[in-house]
C-alpha positions as CSV (number, residue, x, y, z in Angstrom):
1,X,-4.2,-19.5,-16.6
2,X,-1.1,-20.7,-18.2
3,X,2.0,-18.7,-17.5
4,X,4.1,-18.1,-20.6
5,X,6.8,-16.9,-18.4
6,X,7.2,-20.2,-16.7
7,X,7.1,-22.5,-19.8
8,X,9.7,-20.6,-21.3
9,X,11.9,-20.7,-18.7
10,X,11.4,-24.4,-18.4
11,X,12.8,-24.4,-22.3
12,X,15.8,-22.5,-21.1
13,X,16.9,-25.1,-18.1
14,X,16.6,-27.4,-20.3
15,X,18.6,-26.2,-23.0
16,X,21.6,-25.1,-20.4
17,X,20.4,-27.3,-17.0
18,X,20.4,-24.6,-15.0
19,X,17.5,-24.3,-12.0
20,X,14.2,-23.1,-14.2
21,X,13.7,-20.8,-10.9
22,X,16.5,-19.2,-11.0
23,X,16.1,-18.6,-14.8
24,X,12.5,-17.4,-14.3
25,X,13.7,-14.4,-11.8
26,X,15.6,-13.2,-14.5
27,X,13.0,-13.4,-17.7
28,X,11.8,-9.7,-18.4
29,X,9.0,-7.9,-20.0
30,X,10.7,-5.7,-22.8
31,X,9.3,-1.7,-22.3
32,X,8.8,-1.9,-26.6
33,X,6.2,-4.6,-27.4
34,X,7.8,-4.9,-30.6
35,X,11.0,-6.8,-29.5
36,X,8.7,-9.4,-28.2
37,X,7.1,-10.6,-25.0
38,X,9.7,-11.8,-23.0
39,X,13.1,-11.0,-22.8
40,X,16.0,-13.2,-21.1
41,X,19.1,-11.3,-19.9
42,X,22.4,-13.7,-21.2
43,X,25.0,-11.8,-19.3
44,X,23.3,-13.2,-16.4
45,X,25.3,-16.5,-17.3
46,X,28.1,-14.7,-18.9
47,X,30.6,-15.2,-15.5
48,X,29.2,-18.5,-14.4
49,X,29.5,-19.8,-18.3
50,X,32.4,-17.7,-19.0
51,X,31.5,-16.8,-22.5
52,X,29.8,-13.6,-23.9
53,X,26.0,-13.1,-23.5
54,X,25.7,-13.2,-27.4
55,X,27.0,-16.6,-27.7
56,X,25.1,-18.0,-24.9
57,X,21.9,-16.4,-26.4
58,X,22.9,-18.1,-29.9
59,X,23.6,-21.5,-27.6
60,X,20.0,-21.6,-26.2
61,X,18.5,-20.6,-29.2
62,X,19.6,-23.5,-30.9
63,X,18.7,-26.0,-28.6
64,X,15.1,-25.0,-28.0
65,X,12.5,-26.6,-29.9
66,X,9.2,-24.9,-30.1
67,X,7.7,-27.6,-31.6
68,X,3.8,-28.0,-29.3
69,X,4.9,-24.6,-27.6
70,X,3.1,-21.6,-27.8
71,X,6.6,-19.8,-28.6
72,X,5.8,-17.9,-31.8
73,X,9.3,-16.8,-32.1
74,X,12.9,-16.4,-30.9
75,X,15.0,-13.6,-31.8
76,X,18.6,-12.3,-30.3
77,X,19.2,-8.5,-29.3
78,X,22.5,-7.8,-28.1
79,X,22.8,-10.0,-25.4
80,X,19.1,-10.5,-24.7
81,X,17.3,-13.7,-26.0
82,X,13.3,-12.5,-27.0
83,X,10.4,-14.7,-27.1
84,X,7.1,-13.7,-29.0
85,X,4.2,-16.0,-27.4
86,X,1.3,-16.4,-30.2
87,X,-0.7,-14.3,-30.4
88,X,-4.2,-16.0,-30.4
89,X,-2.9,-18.2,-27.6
90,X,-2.6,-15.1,-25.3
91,X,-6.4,-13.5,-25.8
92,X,-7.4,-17.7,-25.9
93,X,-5.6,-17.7,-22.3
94,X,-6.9,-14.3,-20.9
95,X,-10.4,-14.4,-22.0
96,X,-11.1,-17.9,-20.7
97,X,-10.0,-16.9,-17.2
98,X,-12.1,-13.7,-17.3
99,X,-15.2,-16.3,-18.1
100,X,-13.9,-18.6,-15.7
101,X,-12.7,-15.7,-12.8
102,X,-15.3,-13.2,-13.5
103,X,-15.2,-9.9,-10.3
104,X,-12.1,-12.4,-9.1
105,X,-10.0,-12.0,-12.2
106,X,-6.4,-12.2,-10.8
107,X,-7.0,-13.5,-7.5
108,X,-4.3,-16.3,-6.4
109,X,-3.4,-19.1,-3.6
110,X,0.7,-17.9,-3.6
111,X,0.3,-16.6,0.0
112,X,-1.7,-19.3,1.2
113,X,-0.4,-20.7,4.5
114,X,1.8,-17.3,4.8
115,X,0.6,-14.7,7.6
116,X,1.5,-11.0,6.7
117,X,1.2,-8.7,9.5
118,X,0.4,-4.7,8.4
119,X,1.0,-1.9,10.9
120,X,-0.7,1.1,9.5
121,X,-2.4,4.5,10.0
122,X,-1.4,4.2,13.9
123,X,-2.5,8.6,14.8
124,X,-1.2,9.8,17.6
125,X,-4.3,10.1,20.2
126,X,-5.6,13.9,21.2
127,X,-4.2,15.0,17.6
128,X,-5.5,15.8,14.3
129,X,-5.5,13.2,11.6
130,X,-3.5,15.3,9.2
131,X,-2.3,14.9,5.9
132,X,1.0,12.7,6.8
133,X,-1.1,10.7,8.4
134,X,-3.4,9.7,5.4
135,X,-0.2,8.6,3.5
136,X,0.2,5.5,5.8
137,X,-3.4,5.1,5.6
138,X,-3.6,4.7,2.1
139,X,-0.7,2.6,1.7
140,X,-0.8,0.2,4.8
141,X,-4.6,-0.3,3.5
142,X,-3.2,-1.4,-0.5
143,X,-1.2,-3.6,1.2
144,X,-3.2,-5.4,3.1
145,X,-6.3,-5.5,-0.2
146,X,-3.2,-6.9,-2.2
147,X,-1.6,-9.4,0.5
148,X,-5.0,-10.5,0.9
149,X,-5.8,-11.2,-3.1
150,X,-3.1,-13.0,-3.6
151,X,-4.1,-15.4,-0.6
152,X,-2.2,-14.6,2.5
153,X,-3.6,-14.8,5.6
154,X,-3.5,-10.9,6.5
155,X,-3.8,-9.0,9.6
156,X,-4.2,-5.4,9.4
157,X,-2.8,-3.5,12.9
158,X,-3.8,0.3,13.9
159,X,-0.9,0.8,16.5
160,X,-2.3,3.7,17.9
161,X,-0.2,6.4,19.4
162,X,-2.0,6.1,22.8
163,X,1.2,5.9,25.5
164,X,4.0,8.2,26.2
165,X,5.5,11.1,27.6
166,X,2.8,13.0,25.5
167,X,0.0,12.0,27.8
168,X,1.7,13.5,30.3
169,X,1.8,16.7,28.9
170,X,-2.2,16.6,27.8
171,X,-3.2,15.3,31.3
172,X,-1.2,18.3,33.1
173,X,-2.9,20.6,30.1
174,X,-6.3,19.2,30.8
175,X,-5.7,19.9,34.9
176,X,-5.1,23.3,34.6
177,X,-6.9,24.4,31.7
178,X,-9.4,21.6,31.5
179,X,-12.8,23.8,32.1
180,X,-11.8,26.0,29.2
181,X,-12.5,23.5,26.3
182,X,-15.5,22.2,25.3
183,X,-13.7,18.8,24.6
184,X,-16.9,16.7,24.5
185,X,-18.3,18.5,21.4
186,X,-14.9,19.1,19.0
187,X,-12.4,16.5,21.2
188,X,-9.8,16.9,18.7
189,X,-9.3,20.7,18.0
190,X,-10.0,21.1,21.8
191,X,-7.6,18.7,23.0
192,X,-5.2,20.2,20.7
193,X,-4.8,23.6,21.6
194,X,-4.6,22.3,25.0
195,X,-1.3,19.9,23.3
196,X,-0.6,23.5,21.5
197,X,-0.5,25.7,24.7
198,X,1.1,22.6,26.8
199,X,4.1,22.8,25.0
200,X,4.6,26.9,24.7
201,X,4.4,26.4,28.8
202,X,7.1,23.7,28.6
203,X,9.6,25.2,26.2
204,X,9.6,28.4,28.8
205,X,9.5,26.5,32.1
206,X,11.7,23.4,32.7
207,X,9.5,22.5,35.9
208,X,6.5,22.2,33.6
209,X,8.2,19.7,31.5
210,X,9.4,17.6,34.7
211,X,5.4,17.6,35.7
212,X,4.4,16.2,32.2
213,X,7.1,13.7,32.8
214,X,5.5,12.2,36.3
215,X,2.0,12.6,35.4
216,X,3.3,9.8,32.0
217,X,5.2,8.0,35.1
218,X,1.7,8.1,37.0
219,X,0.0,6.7,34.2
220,X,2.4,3.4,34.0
221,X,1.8,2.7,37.8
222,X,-2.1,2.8,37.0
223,X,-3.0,6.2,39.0
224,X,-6.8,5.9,38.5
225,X,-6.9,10.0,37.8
226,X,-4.2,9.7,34.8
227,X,-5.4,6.6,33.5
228,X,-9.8,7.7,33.4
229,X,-8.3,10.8,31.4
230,X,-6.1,8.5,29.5
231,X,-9.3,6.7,28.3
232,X,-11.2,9.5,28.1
233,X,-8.7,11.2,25.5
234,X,-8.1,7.8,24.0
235,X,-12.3,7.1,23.4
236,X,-13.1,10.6,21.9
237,X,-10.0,10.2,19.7
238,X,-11.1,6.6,17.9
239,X,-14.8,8.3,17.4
240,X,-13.6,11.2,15.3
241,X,-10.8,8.9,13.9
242,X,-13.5,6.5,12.7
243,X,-15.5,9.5,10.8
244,X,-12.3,9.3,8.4
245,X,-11.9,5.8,8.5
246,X,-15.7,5.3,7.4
247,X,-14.8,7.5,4.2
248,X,-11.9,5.7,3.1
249,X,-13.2,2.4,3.9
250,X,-10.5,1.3,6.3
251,X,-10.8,-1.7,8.3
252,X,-8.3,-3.1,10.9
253,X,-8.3,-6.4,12.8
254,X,-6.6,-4.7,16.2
255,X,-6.7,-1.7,17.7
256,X,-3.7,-2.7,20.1
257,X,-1.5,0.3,20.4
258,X,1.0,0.8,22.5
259,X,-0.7,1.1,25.7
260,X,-1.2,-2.4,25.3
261,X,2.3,-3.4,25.5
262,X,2.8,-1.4,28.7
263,X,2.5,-4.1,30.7
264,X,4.2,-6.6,28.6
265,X,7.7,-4.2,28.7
266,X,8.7,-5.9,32.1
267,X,8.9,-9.4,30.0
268,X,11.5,-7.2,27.2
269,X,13.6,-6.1,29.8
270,X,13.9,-9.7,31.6
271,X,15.0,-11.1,28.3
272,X,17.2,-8.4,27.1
273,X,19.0,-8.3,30.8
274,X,19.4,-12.4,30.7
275,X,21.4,-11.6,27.6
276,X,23.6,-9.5,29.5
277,X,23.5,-7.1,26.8
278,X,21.4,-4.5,28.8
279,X,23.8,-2.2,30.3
280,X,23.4,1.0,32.4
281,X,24.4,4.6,30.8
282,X,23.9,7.6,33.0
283,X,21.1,5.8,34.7
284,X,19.2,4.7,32.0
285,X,19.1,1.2,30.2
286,X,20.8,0.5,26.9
287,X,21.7,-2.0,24.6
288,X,24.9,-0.8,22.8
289,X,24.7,-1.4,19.1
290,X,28.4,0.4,18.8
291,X,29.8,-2.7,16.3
292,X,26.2,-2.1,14.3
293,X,27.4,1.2,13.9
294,X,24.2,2.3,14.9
295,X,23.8,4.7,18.4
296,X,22.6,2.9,21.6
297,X,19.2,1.8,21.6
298,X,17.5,2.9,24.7
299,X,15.0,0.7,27.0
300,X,14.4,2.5,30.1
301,X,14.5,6.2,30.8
302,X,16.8,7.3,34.2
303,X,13.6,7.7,35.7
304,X,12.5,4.3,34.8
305,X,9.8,5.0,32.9
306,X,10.3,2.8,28.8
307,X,9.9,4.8,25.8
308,X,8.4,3.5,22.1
309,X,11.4,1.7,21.6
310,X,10.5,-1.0,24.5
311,X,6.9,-1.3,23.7
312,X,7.9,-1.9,19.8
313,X,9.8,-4.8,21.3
314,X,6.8,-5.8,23.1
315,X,4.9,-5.7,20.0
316,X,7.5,-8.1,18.3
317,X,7.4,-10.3,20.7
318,X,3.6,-10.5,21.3
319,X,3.5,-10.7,17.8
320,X,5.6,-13.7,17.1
321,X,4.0,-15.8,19.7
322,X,0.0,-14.7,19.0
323,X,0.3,-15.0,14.7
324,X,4.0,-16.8,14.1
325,X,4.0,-14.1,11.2
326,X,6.1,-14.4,7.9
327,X,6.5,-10.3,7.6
328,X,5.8,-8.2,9.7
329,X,5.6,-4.9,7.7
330,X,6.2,-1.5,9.8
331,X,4.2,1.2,7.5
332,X,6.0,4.2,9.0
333,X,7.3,7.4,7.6
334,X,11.1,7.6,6.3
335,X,12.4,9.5,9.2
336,X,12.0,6.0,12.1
337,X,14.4,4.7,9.6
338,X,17.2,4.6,12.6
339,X,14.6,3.4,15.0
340,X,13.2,0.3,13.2
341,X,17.2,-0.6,12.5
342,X,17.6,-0.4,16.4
343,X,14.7,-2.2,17.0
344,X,15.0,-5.0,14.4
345,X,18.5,-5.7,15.8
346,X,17.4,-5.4,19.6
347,X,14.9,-8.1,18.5
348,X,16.8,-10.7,17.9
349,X,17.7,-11.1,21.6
350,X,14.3,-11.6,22.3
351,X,14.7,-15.3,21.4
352,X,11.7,-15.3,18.7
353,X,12.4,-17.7,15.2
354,X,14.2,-16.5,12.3
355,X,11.3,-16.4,10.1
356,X,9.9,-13.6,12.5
357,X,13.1,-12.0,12.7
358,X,14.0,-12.1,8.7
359,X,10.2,-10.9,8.4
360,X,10.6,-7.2,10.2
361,X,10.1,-5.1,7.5
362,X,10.0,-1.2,7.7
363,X,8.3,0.3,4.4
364,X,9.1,3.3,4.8
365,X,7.6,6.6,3.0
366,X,8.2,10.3,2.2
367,X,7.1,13.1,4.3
368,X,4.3,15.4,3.7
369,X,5.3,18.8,3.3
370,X,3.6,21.9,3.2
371,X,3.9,24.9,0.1
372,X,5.6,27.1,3.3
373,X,7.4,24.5,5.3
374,X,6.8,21.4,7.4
375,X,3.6,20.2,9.7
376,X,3.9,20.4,13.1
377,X,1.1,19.7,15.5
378,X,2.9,21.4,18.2
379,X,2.7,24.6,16.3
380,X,-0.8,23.9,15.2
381,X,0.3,24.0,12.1
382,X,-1.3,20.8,10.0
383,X,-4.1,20.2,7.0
384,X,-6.7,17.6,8.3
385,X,-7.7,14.7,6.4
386,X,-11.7,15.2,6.9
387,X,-11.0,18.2,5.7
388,X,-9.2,18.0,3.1
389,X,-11.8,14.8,2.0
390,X,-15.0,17.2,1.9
391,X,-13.2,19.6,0.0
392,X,-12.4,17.4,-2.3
393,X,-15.8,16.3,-2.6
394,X,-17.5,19.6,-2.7
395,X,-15.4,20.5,-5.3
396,X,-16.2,17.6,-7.8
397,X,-20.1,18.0,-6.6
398,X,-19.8,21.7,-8.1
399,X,-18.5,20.1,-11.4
400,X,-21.5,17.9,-11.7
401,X,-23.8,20.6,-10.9
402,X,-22.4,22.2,-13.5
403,X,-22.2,19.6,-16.3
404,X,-24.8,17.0,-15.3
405,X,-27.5,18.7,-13.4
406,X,-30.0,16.4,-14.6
407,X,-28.9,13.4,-12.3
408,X,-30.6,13.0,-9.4
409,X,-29.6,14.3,-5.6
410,X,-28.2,10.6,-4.8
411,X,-26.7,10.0,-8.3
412,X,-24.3,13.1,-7.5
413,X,-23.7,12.3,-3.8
414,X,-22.6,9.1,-5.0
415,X,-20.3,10.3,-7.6
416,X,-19.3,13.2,-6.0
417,X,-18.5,11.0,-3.1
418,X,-16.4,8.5,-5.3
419,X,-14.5,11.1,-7.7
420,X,-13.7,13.4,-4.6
421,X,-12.3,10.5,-2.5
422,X,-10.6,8.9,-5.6
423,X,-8.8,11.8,-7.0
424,X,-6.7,11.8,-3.6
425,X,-6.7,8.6,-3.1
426,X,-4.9,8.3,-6.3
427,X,-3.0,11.1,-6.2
428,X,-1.6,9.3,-2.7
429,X,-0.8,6.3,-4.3
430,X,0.4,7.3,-8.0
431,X,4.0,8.6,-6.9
432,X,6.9,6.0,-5.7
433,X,5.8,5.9,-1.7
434,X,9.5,6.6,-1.3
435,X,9.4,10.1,-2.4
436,X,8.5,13.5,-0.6
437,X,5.0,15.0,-0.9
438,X,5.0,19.0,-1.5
439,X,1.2,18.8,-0.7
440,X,-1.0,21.2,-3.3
441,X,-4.8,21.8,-3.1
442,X,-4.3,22.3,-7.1
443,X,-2.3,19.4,-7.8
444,X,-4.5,16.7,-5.4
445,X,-7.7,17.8,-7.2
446,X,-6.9,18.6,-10.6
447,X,-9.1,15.9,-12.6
448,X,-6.9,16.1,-15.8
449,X,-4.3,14.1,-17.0
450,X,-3.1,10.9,-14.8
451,X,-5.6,10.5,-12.0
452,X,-8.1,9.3,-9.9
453,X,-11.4,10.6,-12.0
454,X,-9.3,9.6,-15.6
455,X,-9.6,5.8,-14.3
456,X,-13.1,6.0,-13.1
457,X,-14.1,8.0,-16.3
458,X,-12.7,5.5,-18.7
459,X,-14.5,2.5,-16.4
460,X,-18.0,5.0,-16.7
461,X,-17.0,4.1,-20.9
462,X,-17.1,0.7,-20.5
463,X,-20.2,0.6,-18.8
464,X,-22.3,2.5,-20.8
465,X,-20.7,0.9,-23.6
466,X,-22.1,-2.4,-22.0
467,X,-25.1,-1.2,-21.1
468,X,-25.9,-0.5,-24.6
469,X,-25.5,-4.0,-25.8
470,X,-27.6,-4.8,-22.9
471,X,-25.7,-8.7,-22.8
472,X,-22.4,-10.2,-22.8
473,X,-21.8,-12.8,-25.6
474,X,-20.8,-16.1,-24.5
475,X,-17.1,-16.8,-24.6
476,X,-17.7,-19.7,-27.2
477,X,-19.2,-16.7,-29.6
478,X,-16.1,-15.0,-29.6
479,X,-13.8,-15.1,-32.6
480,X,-10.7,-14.6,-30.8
481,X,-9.2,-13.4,-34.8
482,X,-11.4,-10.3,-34.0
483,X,-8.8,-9.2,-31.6
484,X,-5.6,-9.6,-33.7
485,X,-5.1,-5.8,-33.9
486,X,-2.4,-4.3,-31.9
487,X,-4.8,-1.7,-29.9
488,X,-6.5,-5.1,-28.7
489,X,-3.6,-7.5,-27.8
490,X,-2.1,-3.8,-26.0
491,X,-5.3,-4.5,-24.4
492,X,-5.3,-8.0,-23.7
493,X,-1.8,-8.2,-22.6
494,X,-2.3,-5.7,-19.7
495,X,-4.8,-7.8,-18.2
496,X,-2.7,-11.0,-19.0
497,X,-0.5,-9.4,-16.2
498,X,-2.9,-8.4,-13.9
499,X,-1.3,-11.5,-11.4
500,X,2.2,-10.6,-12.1
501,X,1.9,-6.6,-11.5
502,X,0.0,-7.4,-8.0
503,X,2.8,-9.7,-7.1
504,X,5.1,-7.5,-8.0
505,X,3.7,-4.3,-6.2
506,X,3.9,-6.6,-2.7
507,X,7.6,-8.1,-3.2
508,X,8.3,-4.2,-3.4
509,X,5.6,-3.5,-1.3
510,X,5.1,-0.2,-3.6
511,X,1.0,0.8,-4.1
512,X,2.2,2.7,-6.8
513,X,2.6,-0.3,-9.3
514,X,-0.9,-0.9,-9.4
515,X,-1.7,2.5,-9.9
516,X,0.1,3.0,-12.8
517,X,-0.8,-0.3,-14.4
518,X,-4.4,1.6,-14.0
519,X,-3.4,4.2,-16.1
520,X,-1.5,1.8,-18.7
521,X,-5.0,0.0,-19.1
522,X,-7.1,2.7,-19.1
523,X,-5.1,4.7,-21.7
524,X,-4.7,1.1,-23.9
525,X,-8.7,0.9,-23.8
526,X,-9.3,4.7,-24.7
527,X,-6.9,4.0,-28.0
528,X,-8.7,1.4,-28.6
529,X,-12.3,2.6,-28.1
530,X,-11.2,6.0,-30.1
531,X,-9.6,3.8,-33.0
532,X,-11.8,0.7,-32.9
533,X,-15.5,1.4,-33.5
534,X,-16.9,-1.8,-30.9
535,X,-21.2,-1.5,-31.8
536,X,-20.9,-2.5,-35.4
537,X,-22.9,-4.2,-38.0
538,X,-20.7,-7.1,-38.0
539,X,-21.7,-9.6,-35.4
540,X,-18.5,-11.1,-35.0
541,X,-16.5,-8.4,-34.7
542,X,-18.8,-6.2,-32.3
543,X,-18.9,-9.5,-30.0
544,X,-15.2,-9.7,-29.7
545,X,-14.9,-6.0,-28.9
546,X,-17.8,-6.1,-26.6
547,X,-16.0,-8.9,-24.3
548,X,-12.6,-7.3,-24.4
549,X,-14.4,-4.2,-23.0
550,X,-16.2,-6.6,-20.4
551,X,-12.8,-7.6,-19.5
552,X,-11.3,-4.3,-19.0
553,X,-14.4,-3.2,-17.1
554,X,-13.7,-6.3,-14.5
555,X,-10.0,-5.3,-14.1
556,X,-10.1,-1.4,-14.0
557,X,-12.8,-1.7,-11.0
558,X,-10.7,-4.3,-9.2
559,X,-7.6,-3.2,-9.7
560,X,-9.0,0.1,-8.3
561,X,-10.5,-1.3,-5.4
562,X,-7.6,-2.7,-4.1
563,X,-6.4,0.9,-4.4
564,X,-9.4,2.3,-2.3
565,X,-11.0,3.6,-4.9
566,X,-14.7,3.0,-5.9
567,X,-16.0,3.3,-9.1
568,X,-19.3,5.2,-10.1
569,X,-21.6,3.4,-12.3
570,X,-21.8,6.8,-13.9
571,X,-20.0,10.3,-14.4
């Protein structure tokens, strides 16, 4: 599909031979439609040209000739120069590609030979999969759908929370109060009450804490006791982890957590002491990170034992070697913000290139917080995801009881089973990742307004609509004149940018992009479908509307999809 954006850059470099790329970073989309399509910022130049943005815009102005463009028009705002692209060239453009594209409308080659590593989801064995934990789900999981679309080579990584001084304290639980819990039949809530009434122990008794310790210490030196339970907790965790993974359709391509890298933390240390950076501090191992002015960043315990710190650099390394990656993005709540800046700084010692170094990324995310104060599993105190996904569920399955009871059992398991999933799903995604969560029941499955169900209820409209007509009308039937009125070009030059808003959510790596470019198009096609009758007498006109709704129905379910949300083929 031609890319406006590019040609009239290419018009600007010319006109002031300056490089087109830099020029195309800095083309906009104006928020009002009516001060055209594209909008160049000339104060951009203003220091490097050293005159004011209005005369550099009046300078380019004149030297472009749109002659055999498809520039419609050229206008100056202040210090902005606007383009206008015709019209009929953009729904010419769009439509063709839709024919051409079809279900992989959008799709693109720009990460093709590019690896992009995602570290996601990665729950903390022997706990619940809470609420916080869905948030890095959901995200880590866009990521990867949109990396993917737009052609990188992507590797999705659960770095499960399977090591540390934790297991300690669950393995000294499990030996003294091991017989009490039925942990075979409900691992999780078992295991954590034992985690629960592990740490009450260890808060009053300091001994209690310095067993947990040596039972972890066990564990590293392979005591066949510690480790069995090890993969006993570890096993029973990934089954009841994989009950919410099946409902969200989540997928990774490694379970390697960080009981893989325990025996690769030797290797970390070797390097890092070669460097003679690795110093000694009250017995334990450091790298000082003083003139970062960051605290030290610590490798080995007094004891000897490492912490998540050493095995993170074990992942880096492993990493770099096994995929050679181009980012490696770290899908982690806000509050490892220190951590990842220790780590990514530790890991340049480690010798790896300066792609894989450059390409450390921590996308980082607010917390979850409860109505009454903050989750703790230590306290018990957390909202599980299955839970919170059947509620969600149930709750839309009494809605269709109640205003569709004449659909069949599967009909509503399906939808029920879409909606529920989608409304927090979206609600997830909808809100910069950046921001904190004050977690509602009300607010996640409210299905009015800007959500999950609005999007699948306007893509129910276009299917019916289509399934009325029964057959789409061949591209070379369509009168592309028919679609000249502003609710269809509002229409058409959504999905124009389908490309650019998918490219855009991944340089920001922000989910949330997409899902409001769902809402844009899905309240752009409701104005049009409430102001534009589309099965008319006129056969020109009801073709035209019928494949701009054809289009919007391939875009709204694929757009969602990369979300994680699936559309029903009815409401």
């Amino acid at each position: 599909m031609k890319n406006f954006k590019q040609e009239i850059a290419n018009k600007i470099s010319e006109a002031m031979e300056i490089d087109k790329e830099e020029i195309y970073e800095y083309i906009e989309v104006p928020k009002d439609s009516k001060m055209g399509d594209y909008a160049f910022p000339c104060f951009k130049l203003a220091k490097e040209l050293k005159k004011s943005p209005q005369i550099i815009a009046q300078d380019i102005k004149e030297k472009i000739n749109t002659t055999g463009t498809d520039i419609e028009k050229i206008e100056i705002l202040g210090g902005y120069l606007n383009f206008t692209i015709s019209k009929i060239k953009i729904i010419q453009e769009v439509l063709k590609e839709i024919e051409l594209k079809k279900d992989e409308y959008g799709k693109s080659d720009i990460g093709k030979n590019k690896t992009i590593i995602v570290e996601y989801s990665s729950p903390n064995i022997a706990k619940p999969f809470h609420i916080g934990h869905l948030r890095t789900t959901l995200i880590g999981k866009a990521l990867y759908d949109i990396y993917k679309y737009l052609g990188y080579n992507t590797i999705g990584i659960n770095h499960l929370g399977d090591y540390g001084t934790q297991f300690g304290k669950m393995i000294e639980g499990y030996k003294r109060w091991g017989q009490e819990y039925n942990i075979e039949d409900n691992p999780i809530e078992e295991l954590t009450k034992i985690y629960v009434r592990i740490n009450e122990l260890c808060k009053s008794d300091e001994s209690v804490l310095e067993d947990c310790r040596e039972n972890f210490k066990k564990l590293e030196e392979g005591d066949q006791y510690c480790v069995e339970l090890w993969k006993k907790f570890r096993d029973l965790s990934l089954k009841e982890f994989y009950r919410i993974y099946d409902l969200l359709d989540v997928k990774f391509d490694s379970l390697n957590g960080e009981a893989f890298y325990s025996d690769k933390t030797d290797e970390v240390i070797e390097i890092l002491e070669k460097t003679g950076k690795l110093i000694e501090s009250n017995g334990a191992k450091i790298i000082d990170l003083e003139d970062k002015k960051m605290p030290p960043c610590i490798i080995c315990k007094s004891n000897g034992s490492t912490i998540y710190a050493t095995r993170d650099l074990a992942a880096i390394l492993y990493r770099a070697r096994t995929y050679d990656f181009d980012k490696c993005l770290y899908v982690v709540a806000y509050e490892q913000n220190l951590h990842f800046k220790q780590v990514f700084e530790v890991a340049k010692l480690l010798g790896i290139s300066e792609k894989c170094q450059k390409g450390l990324e921590h996308v980082s995310y607010g917390m979850v917080h409860l109505k009454d104060g903050k989750m703790s599993t230590r306290e018990g105190k957390v909202i599980k995801v299955e839970d919170l996904l059947n509620e969600s569920i149930s709750r839309v399955k009494e809605i269709i009881e109640e205003k569709n009871p004449e659909l069949t059992k599967e009909e509503k398991e399906d939808i029920s089973t879409k909606v529920g999933i989608g409304a927090v799903v979206f609600n997830d995604l909808s809100g910069s990742r950046i921001k904190d969560e004050i977690f509602d029941w009300d607010t996640v499955l409210n299905f009015n307004g800007e959500t999950g169900p609005y999007i699948q209820y306007t893509y129910v409209r276009t299917n019916s609509i289509l399934k009325k007509v029964n057959k789409i009308p061949e591209l070379e039937e369509i009168d592309f004149k028919e679609l000249l009125n502003e609710d269809a070009i509002n229409i058409v030059k959504l999905i124009y940018s389908y490309t650019d808003i998918l490219i855009s959510a991944t340089k920001k790596n922000e989910p949330s992009i997409l899902a409001r470019y769902l809402i844009d198009l899905s309240k752009a096609f409701s104005t049009f479908y409430n102001d534009n009758k589309i099965i008319v007498e006129n056969k020109k006109t009801q073709d035209a509307r019928i494949y701009l709704t054809y289009a919007t129905n391939i875009v709204l379910k694929n757009a969602a999809n990369l979300l994680g949300i699936k559309m029903p083929e009815k409401m």
